[in-house]
C-alpha positions in Angstrom: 80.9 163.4 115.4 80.5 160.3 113.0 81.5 156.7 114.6 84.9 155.2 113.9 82.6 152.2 113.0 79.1 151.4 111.8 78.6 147.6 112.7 75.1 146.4 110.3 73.5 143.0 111.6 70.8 141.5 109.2 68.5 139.7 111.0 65.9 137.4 109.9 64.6 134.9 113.0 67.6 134.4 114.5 66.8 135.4 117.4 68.9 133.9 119.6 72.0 134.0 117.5 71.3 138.2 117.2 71.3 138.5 121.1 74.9 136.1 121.3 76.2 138.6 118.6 75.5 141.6 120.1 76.5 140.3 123.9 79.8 139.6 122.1 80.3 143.1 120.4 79.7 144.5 123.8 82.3 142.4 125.4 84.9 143.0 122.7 84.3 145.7 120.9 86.7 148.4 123.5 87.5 151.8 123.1 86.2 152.1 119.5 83.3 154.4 118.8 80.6 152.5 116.9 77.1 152.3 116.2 75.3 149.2 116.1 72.0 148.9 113.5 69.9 145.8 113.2 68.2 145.9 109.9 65.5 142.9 110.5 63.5 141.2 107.6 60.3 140.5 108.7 61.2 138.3 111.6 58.1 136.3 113.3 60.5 134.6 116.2 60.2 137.8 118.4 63.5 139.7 117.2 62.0 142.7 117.0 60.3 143.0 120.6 63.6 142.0 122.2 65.6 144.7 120.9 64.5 147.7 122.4 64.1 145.9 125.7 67.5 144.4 126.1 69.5 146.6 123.9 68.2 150.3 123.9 71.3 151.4 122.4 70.9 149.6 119.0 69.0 151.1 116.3 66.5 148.8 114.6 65.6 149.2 110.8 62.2 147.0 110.3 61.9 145.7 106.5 58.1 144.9 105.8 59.4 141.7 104.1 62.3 139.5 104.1 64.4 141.2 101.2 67.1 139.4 101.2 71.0 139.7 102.4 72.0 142.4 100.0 68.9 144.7 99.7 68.9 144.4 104.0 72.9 145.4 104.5 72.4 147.9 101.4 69.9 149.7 103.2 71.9 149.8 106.9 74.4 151.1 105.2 72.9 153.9 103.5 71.3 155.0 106.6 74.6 154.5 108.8 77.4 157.2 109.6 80.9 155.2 110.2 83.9 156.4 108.3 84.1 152.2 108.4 81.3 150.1 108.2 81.2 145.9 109.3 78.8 143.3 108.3 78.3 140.9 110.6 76.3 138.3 110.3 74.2 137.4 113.4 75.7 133.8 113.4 79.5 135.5 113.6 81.0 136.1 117.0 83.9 138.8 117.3 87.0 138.1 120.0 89.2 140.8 121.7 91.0 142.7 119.3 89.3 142.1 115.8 87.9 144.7 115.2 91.1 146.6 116.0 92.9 144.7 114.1 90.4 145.0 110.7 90.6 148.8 111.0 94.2 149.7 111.8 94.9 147.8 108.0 92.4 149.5 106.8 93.7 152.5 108.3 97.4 151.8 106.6 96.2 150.4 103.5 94.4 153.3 101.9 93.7 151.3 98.6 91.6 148.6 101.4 88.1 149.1 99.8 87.0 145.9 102.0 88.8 143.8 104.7 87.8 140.5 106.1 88.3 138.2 109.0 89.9 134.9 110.0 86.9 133.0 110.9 86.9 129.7 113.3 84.5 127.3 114.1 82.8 127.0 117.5 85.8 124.9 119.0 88.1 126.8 117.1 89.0 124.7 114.2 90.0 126.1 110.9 86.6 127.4 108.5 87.9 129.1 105.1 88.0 132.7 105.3 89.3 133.4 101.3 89.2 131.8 98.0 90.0 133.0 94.7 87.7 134.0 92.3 85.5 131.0 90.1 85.9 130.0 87.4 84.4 127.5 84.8 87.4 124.7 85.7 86.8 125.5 89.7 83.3 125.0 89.3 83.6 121.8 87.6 86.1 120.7 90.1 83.5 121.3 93.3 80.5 119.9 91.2 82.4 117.1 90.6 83.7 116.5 94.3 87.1 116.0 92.0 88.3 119.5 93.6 88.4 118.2 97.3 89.6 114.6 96.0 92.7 116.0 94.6 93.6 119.8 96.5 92.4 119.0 99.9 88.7 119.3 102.4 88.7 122.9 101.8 88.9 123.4 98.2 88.7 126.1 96.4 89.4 128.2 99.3 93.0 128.4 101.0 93.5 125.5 103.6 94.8 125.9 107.5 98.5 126.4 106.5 100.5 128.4 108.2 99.2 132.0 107.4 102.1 134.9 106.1 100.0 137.6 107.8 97.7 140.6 105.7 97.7 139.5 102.2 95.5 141.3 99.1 93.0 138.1 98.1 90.6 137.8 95.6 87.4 137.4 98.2 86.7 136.6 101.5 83.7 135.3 103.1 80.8 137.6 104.2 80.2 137.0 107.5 82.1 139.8 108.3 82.8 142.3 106.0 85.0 145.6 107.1 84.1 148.2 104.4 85.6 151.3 103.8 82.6 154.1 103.1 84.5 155.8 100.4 85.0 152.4 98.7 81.1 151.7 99.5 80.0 155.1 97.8 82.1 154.7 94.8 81.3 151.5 93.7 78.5 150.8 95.0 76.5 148.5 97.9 76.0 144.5 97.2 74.1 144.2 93.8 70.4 143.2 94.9 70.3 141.0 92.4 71.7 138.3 94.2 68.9 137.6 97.0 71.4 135.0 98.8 74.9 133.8 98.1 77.6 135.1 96.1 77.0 138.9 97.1 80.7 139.1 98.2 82.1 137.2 95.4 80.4 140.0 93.6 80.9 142.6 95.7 85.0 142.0 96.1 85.1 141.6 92.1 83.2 144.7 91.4 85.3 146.7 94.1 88.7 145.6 92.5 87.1 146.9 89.2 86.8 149.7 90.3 90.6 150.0 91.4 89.8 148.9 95.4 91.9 146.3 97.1 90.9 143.5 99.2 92.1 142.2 102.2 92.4 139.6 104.7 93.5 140.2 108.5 94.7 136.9 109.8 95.1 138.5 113.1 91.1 139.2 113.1 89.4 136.3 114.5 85.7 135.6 114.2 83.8 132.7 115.5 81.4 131.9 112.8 79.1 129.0 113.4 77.5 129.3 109.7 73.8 128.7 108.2 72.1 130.2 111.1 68.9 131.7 108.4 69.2 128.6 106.4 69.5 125.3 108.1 66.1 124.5 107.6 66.0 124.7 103.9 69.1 122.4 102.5 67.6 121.8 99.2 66.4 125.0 98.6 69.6 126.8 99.8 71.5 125.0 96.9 69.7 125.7 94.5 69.8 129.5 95.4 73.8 128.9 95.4 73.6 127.3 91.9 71.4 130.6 90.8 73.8 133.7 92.6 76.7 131.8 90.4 75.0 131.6 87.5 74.1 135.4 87.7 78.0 136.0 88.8 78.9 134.4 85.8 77.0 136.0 83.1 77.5 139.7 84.5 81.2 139.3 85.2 82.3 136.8 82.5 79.7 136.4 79.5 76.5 134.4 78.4 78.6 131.7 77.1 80.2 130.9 80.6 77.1 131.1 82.4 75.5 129.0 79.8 78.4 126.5 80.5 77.9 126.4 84.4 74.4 125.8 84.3 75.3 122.3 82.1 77.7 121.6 84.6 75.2 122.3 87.5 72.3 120.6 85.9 74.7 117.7 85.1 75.7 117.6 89.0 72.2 117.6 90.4 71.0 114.2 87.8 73.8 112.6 89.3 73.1 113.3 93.1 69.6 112.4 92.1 70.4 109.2 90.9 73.3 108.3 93.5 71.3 109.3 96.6 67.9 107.6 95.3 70.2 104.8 95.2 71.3 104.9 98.5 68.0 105.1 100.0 66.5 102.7 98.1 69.4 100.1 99.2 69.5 101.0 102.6 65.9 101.3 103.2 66.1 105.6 103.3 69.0 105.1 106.3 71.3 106.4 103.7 71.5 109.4 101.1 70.7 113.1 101.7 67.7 114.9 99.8 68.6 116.7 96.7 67.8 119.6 95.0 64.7 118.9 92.4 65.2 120.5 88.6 62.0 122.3 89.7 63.9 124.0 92.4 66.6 125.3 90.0 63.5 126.6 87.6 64.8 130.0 86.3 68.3 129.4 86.7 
């Protein structure tokens, strides 16, 4: 008999963070039948050789090289078996009842291709859980910093307000994605295109093409402590941003508009240069951040 719910982890030497995920699965996860699969990319922290020794019960799919976030959950979910599947990330937490919660809309809502969660920070402040859809204007407005100046901290997603329960969005973010396997079959996994970043952007547009709704369940609530792969790699992680939304744009909206966000990206990243050179040349390198290099965003 096929799980209510496959639950795909993509792990890549986050060791620690995996073992706190699955720990709280097992604590929250009640009466739902479910199967849990790691699918790890090459870890080399020891991920691997903990799992069958602490947790027997999960199944572990081994990549022979890190393959990225889409490539990873495609493949758990082609070789899972739940009339639902979730993907958690291994840095996202679930609490009592969230899971419930995701599938019962999904459940009523039989147009749900995907459903997502309301996601907290570690002491339970507010982290964005949806955002509407970019565009050229929005991206200008976050490059800029103009977006946050004049709409708010948590712009261009929806900010802390008072929530009117389930609501069809435009996306929501990935660290924990409910999926309905009809909707996965029809239209298709995450495109593998996009090795990190803007895979559910993607992934929520291409659904609704193809006539899918999708969701958000306030009453799902996620700790989500965010970056655990990428900490280590600031620089480089914005540049991969900058390319996934380049490649969003020209598939979804034309060469013209990705030709446009790149000017606006390259435009950004001269004038972090020059403003955080600044900084650390006036405050003798106790101020400004590193930036990302033009030779990082080769290709984009």
């Amino acid at each position: 008999m096929k799980p209510d719910l496959s639950i795909i982890i993509l792990n890549w030497n986050t060791r620690d963070l995996l073992a706190q995920c699955i720990d709280a699965i097992g604590q929250h996860i009640g009466s739902l039948t479910h199967e849990i699969v790691v699918v790890d990319n090459a870890s080399t922290d020891g991920s691997q050789a903990m799992l069958p020794s602490r947790y027997p019960q999960v199944r572990l799919i081994q990549n022979a090289g890190n393959v990225g976030f889409a490539a990873g959950n495609n493949r758990g979910m082609r070789e899972s078996s739940g009339r639902y599947v979730l993907l958690l990330n291994t840095d996202a937490f679930i609490t009592d009842g969230a899971l419930q919660a995701m599938l019962q809309l999904a459940d009523a809502q039989p147009k749900a291709g995907l459903v997502g969660a309301h996601l907290r920070n570690a002491d339970g402040s507010f982290q964005a859980s949806f955002t509407p859809f970019p565009t050229l204007w929005r991206e200008f407005l976050i490059l800029s910093g103009t977006g946050r100046m004049l709409h708010g901290a948590n712009f261009p997603s929806a900010g802390p307000e008072v929530e009117p329960g389930p609501q069809v969005v435009d996306y929501v973010e990935g660290a924990a994605l409910l999926v309905r396997r009809e909707a996965f079959e029809q239209a298709g996994g995450l495109d593998e295109g996009f090795f990190m970043y803007a895979e559910e952007v993607d992934w929520c547009f291409s659904l609704r093409k193809a006539g899918w709704q999708v969701w958000y369940q306030p009453a799902a609530r996620i700790i989500h402590l965010g970056g655990g792969s990428s900490k280590t790699r600031r620089t480089a992680r914005e540049a991969d941003l900058y390319r996934s939304r380049v490649r969003f744009f020209r598939k979804h909206y034309g060469t013209a508009a990705a030709t446009g966000l790149k000017g606006l990206i390259y435009g950004s990243v001269l004038a972090k240069q020059a403003a955080h050179g600044a900084l650390r040349l006036f405050s003798g390198g106790k101020r400004g951040r590193p930036v990302t290099t033009l030779q990082q965003l080769k290709g984009l």
